[in-house]
C-alpha positions as protocol buffer text, in pm:
chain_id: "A"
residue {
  index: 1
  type: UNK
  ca { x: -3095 y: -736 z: -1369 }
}
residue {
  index: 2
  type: UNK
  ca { x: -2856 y: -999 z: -1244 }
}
residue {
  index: 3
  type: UNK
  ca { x: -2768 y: -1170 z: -1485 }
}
residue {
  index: 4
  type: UNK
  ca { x: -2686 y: -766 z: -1713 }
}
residue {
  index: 5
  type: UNK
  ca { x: -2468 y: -697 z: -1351 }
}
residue {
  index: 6
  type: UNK
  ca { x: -2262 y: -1039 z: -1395 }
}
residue {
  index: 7
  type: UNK
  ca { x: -2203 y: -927 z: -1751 }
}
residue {
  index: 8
  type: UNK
  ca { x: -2087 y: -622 z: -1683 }
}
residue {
  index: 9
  type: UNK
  ca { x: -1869 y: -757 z: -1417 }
}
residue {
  index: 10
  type: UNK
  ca { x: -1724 y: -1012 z: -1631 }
}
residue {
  index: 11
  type: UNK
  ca { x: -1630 y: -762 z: -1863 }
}
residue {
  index: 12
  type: UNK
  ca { x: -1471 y: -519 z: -1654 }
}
residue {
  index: 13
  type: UNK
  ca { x: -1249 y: -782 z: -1550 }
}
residue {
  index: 14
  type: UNK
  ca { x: -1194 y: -940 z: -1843 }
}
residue {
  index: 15
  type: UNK
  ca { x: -1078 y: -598 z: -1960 }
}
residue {
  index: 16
  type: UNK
  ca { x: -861 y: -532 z: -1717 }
}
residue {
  index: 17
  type: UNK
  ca { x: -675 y: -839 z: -1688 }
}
residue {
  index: 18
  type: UNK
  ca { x: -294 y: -821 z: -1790 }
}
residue {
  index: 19
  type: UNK
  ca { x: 55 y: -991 z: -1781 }
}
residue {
  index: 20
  type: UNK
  ca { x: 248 y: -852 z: -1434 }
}
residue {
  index: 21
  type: UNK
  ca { x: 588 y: -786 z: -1531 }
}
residue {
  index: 22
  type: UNK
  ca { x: 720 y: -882 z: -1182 }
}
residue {
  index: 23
  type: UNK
  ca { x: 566 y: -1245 z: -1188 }
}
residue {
  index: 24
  type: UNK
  ca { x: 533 y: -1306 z: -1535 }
}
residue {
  index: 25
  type: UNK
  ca { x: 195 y: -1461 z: -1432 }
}
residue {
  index: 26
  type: UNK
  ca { x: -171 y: -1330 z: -1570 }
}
residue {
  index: 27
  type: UNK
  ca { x: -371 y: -1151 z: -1358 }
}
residue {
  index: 28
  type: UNK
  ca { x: -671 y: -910 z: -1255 }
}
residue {
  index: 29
  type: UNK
  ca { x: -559 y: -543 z: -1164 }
}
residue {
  index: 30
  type: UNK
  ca { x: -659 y: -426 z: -798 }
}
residue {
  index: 31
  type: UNK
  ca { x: -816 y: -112 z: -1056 }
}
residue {
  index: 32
  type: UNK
  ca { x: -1012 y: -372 z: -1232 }
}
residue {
  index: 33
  type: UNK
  ca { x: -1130 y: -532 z: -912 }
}
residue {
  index: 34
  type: UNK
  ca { x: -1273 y: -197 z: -783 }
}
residue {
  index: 35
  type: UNK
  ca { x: -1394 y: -129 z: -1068 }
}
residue {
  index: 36
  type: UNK
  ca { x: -1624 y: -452 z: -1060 }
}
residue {
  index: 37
  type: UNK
  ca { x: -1728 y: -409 z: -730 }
}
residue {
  index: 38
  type: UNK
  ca { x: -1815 y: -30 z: -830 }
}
residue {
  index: 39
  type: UNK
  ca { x: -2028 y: -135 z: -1117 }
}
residue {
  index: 40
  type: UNK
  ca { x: -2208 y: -423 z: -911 }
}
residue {
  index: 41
  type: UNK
  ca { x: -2288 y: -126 z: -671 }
}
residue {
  index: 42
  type: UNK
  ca { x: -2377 y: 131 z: -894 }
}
residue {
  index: 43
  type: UNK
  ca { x: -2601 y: -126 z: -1079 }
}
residue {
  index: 44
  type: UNK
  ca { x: -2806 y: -202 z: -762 }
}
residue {
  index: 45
  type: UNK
  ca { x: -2814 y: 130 z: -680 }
}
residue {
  index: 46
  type: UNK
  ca { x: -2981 y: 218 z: -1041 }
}
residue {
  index: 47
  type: UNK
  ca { x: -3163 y: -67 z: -1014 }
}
residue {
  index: 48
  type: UNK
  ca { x: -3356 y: 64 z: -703 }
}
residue {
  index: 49
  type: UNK
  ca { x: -3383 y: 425 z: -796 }
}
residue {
  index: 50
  type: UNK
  ca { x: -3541 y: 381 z: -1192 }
}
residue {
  index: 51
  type: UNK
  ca { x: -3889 y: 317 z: -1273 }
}
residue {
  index: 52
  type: UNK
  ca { x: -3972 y: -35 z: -1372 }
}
residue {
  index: 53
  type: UNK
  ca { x: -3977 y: 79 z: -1721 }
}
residue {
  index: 54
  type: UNK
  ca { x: -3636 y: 234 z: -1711 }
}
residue {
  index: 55
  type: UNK
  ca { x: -3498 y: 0 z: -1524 }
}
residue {
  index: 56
  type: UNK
  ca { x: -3247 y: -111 z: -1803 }
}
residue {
  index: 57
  type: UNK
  ca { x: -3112 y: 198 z: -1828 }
}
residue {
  index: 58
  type: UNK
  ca { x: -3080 y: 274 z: -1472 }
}
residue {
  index: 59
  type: UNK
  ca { x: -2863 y: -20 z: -1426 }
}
residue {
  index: 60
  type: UNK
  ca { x: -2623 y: 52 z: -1724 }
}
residue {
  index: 61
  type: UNK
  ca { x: -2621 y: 389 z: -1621 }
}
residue {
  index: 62
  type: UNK
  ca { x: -2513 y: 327 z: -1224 }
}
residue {
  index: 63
  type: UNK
  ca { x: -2291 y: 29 z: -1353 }
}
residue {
  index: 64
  type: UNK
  ca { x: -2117 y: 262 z: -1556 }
}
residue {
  index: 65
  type: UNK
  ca { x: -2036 y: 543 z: -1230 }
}
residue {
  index: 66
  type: UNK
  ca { x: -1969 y: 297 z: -1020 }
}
residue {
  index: 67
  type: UNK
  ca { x: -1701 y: 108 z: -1255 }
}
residue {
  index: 68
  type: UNK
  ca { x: -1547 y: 472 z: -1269 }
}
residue {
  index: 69
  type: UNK
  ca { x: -1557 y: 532 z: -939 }
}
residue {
  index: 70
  type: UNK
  ca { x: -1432 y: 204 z: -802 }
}
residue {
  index: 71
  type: UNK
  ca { x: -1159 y: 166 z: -1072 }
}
residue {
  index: 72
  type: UNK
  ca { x: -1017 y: 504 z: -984 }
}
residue {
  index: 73
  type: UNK
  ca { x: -866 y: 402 z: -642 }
}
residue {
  index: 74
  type: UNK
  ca { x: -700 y: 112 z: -813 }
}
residue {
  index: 75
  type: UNK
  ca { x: -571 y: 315 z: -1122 }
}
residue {
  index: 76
  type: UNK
  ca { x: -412 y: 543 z: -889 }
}
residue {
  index: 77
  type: UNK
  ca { x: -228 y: 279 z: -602 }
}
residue {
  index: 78
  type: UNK
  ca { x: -151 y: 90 z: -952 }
}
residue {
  index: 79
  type: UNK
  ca { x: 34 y: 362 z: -1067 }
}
residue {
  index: 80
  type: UNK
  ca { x: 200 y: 479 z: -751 }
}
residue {
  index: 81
  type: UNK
  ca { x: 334 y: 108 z: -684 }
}
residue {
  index: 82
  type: UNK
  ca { x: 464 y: 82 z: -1042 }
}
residue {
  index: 83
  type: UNK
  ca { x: 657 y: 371 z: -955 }
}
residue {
  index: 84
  type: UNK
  ca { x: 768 y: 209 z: -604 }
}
residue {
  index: 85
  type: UNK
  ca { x: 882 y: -94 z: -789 }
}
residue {
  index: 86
  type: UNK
  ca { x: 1079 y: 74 z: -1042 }
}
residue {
  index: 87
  type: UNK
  ca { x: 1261 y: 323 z: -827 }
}
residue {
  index: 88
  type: UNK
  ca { x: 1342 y: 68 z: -523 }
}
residue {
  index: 89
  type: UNK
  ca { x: 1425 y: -206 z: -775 }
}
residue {
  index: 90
  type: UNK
  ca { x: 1773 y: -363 z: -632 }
}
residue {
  index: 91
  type: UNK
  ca { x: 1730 y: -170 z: -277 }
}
residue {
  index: 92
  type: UNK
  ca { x: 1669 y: -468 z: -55 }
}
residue {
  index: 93
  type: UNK
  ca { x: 1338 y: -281 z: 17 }
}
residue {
  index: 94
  type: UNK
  ca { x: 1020 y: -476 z: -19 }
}
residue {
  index: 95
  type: UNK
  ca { x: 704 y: -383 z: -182 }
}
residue {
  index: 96
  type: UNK
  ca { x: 385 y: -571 z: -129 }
}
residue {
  index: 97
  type: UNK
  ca { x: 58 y: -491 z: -204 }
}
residue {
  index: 98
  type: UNK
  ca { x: -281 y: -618 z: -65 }
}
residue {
  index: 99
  type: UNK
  ca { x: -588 y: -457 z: -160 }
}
residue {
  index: 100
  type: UNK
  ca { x: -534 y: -78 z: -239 }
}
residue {
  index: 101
  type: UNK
  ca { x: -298 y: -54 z: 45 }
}
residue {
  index: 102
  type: UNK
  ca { x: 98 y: -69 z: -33 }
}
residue {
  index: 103
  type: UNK
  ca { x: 327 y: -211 z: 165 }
}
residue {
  index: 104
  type: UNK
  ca { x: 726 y: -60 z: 192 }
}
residue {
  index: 105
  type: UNK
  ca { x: 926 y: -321 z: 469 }
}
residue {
  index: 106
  type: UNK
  ca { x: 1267 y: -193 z: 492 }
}
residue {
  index: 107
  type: UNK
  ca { x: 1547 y: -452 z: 678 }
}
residue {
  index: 108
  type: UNK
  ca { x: 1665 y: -248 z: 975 }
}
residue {
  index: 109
  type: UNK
  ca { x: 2091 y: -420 z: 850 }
}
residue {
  index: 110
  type: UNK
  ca { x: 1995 y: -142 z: 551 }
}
residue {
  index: 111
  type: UNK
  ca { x: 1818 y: 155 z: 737 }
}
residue {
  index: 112
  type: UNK
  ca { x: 2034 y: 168 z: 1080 }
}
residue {
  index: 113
  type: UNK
  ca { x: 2302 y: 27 z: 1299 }
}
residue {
  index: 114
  type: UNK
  ca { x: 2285 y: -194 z: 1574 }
}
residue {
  index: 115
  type: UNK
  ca { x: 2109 y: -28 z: 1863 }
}
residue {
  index: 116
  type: UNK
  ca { x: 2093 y: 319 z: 1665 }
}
residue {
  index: 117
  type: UNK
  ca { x: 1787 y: 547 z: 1522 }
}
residue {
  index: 118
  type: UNK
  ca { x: 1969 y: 810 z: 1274 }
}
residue {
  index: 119
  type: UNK
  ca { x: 1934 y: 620 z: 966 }
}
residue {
  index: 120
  type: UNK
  ca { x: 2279 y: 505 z: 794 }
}
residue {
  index: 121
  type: UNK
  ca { x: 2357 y: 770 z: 559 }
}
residue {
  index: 122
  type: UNK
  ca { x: 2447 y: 484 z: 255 }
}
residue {
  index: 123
  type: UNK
  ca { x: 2034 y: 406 z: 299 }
}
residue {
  index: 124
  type: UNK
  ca { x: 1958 y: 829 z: 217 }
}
residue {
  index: 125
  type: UNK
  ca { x: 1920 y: 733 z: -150 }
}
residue {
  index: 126
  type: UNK
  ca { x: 1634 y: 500 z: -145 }
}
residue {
  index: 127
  type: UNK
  ca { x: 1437 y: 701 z: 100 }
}
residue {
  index: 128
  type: UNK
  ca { x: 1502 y: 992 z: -128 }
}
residue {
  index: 129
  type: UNK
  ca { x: 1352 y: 779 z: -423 }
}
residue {
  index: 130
  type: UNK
  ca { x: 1050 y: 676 z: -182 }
}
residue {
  index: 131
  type: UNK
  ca { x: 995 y: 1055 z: -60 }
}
residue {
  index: 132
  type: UNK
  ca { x: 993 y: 1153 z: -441 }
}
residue {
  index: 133
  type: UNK
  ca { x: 676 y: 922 z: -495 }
}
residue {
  index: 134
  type: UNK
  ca { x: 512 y: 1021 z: -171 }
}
residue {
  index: 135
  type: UNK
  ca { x: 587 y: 1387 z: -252 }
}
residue {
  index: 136
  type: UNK
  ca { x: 375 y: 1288 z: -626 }
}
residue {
  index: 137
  type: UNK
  ca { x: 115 y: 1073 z: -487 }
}
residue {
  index: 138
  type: UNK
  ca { x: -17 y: 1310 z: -281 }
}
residue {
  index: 139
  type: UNK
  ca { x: -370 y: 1078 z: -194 }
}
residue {
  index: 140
  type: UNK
  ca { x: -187 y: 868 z: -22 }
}
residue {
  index: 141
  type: UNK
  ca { x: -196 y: 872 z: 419 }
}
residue {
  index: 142
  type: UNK
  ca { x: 146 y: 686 z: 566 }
}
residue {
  index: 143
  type: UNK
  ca { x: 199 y: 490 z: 852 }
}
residue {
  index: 144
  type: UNK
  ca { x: 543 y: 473 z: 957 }
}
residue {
  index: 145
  type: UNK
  ca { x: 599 y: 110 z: 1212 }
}
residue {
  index: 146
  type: UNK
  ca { x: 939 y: 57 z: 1388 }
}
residue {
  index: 147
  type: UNK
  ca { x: 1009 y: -291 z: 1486 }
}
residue {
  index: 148
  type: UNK
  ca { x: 1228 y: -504 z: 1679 }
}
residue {
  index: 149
  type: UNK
  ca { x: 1363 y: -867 z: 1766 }
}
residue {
  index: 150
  type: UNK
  ca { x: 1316 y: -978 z: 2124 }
}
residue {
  index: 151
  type: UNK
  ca { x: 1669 y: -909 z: 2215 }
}
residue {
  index: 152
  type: UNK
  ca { x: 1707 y: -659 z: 2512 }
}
residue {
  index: 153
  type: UNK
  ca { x: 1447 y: -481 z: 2774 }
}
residue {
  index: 154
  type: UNK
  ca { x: 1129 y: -413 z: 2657 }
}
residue {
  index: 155
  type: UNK
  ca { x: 1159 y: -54 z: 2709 }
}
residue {
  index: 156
  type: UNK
  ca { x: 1450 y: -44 z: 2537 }
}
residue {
  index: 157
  type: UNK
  ca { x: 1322 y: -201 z: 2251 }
}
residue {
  index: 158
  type: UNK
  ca { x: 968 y: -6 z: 2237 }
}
residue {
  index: 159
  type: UNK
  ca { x: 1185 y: 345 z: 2256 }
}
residue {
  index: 160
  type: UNK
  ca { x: 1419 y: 212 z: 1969 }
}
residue {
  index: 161
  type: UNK
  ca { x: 1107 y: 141 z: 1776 }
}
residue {
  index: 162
  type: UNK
  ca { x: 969 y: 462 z: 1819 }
}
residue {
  index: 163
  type: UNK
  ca { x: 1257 y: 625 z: 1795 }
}
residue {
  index: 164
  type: UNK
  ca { x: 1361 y: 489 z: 1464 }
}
residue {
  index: 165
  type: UNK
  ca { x: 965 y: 508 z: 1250 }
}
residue {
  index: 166
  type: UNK
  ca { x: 1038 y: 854 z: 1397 }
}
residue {
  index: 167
  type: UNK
  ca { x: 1316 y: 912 z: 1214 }
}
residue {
  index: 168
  type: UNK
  ca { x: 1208 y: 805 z: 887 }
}
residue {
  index: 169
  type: UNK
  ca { x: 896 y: 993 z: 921 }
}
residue {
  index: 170
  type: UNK
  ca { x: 1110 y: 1316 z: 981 }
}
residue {
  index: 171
  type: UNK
  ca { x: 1309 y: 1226 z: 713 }
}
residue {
  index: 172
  type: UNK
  ca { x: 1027 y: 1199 z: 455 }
}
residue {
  index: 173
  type: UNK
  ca { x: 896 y: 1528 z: 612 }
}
residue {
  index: 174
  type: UNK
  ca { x: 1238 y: 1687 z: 546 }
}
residue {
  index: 175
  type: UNK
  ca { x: 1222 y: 1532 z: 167 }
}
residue {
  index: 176
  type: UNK
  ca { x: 870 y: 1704 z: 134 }
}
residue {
  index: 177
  type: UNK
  ca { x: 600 y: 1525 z: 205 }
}
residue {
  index: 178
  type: UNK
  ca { x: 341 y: 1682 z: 393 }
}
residue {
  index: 179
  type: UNK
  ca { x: 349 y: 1594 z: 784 }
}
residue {
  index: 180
  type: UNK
  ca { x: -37 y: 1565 z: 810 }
}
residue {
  index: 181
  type: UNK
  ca { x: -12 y: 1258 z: 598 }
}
residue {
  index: 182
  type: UNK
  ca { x: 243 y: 1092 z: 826 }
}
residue {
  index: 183
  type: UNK
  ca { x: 195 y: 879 z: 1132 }
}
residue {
  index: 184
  type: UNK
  ca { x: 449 y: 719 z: 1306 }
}
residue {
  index: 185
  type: UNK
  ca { x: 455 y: 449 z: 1590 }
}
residue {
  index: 186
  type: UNK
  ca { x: 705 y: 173 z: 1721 }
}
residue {
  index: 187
  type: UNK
  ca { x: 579 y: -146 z: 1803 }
}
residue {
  index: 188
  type: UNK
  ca { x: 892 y: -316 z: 1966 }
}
residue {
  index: 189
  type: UNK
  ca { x: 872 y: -727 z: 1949 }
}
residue {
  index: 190
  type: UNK
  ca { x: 466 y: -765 z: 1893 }
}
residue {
  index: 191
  type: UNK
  ca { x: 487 y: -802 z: 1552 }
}
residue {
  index: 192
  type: UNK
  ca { x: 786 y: -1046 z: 1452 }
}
residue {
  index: 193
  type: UNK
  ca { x: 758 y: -1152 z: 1082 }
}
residue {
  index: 194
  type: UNK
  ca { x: 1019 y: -1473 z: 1138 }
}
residue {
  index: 195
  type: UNK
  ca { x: 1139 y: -1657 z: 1426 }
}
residue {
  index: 196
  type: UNK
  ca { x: 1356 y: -1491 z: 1735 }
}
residue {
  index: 197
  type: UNK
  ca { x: 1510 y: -1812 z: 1774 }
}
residue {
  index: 198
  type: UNK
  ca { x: 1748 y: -1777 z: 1490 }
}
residue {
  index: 199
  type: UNK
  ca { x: 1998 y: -1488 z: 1366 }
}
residue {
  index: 200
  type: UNK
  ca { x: 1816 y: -1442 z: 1026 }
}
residue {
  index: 201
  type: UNK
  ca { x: 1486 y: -1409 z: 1166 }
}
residue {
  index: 202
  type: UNK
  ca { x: 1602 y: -1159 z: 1480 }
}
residue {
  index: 203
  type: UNK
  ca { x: 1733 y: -978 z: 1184 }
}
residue {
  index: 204
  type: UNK
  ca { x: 1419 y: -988 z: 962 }
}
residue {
  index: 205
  type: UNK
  ca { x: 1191 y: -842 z: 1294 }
}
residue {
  index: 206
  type: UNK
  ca { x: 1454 y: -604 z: 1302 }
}
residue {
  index: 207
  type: UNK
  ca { x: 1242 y: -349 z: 1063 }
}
residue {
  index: 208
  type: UNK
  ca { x: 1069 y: -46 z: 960 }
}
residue {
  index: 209
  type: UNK
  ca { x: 765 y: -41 z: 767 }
}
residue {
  index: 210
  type: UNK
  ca { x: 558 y: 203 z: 560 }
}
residue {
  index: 211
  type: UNK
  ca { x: 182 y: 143 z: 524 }
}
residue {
  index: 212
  type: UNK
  ca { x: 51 y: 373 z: 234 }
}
residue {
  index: 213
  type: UNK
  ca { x: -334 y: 382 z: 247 }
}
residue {
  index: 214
  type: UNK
  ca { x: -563 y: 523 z: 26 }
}
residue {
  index: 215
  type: UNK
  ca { x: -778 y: 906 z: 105 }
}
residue {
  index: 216
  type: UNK
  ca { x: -1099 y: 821 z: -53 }
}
């Protein structure tokens, strides 16, 4: 049985490995990667629930459901950060991806002013393109996260950081996107990405970020 489950691992992967057009570098899909932990899964699980005679089978079989359902997650955050990618392309907005989780971080010089929370009306554009994918990937829950540099009161800084994931979340509401899917929470200073020593990296940790996760 192990060494058909390896095979059939291999082969998923194998399958699903491909050229990303942002890197230029080979690599395995997060779809393919679910799908090889589904079919090692599904495998056991056929493995334990067929006679000894069947046993084959039941292990094809489960490898087989599991591959589907553990590749469908991917497939679909695949396709929904494709569309990210190619809509924000140019916008200063970054998109990162780990796991089956996407990642928006938006630069607070592009979203608002200094010290503000209504978001700069030049920025409306790109969080109309992001509200049109949220609005078609609909399995998708969001976490909107306001952040800050260390400049200032804390107070002032966690209110500003609520105040501004706030506003983007109302924003994206306002675009279409269903509330029940959004969560939004500041964070103030906790979470710096760069050094508050420097300019650059007060203005980096000057941010908002969108978490989009998965309903499974």
């Amino acid at each position: 049985m192990r060494k058909l489950t390896v095979a059939l691992l291999a082969l998923v992967l194998a399958a699903c490995t491909t050229l990303d057009p942002y890197t230029g570098e080979t690599k395995t899909s997060n779809a393919a990667k679910g799908a090889g932990v589904g079919a090692v899964a599904g495998a056991v699980v056929g493995a334990a629930t067929s006679s000894k005679s069947d046993r084959k089978k039941g292990v094809l079989t489960g490898a087989v459901a599991g591959a589907a359902i553990g590749g469908g997650v991917g497939v679909y955050m695949d396709n929904q950060e494709k569309a990210l990618r190619e809509r924000l392309a140019g916008s200063g907005v970054q998109v990162r991806r780990e796991g089956n989780n996407i990642q928006l971080i938006m630069p607070g010089n592009i979203t608002f002013a200094t010290n503000r929370s209504d978001i700069r009306s030049d920025f409306y554009p790109v969080l109309d393109s992001v509200a049109q994918v949220l609005a078609e990937f609909k399995k998708t829950r969001i976490k909107v996260s306001g952040h800050t540099d260390n400049t200032g009161g804390a107070d002032l800084n966690q209110r500003l950081s609520e105040d501004r994931a706030a506003s983007v979340k109302n924003y994206l509401i306002g675009k279409g996107v269903a509330s029940g899917r959004i969560n939004s929470i500041g964070y103030s200073y906790r979470y710096p990405i760069a050094s508050n020593s420097t300019a650059s990296g007060r203005e980096a940790n000057r941010r908002v970020e969108l978490e989009l996760e998965p309903i499974e």
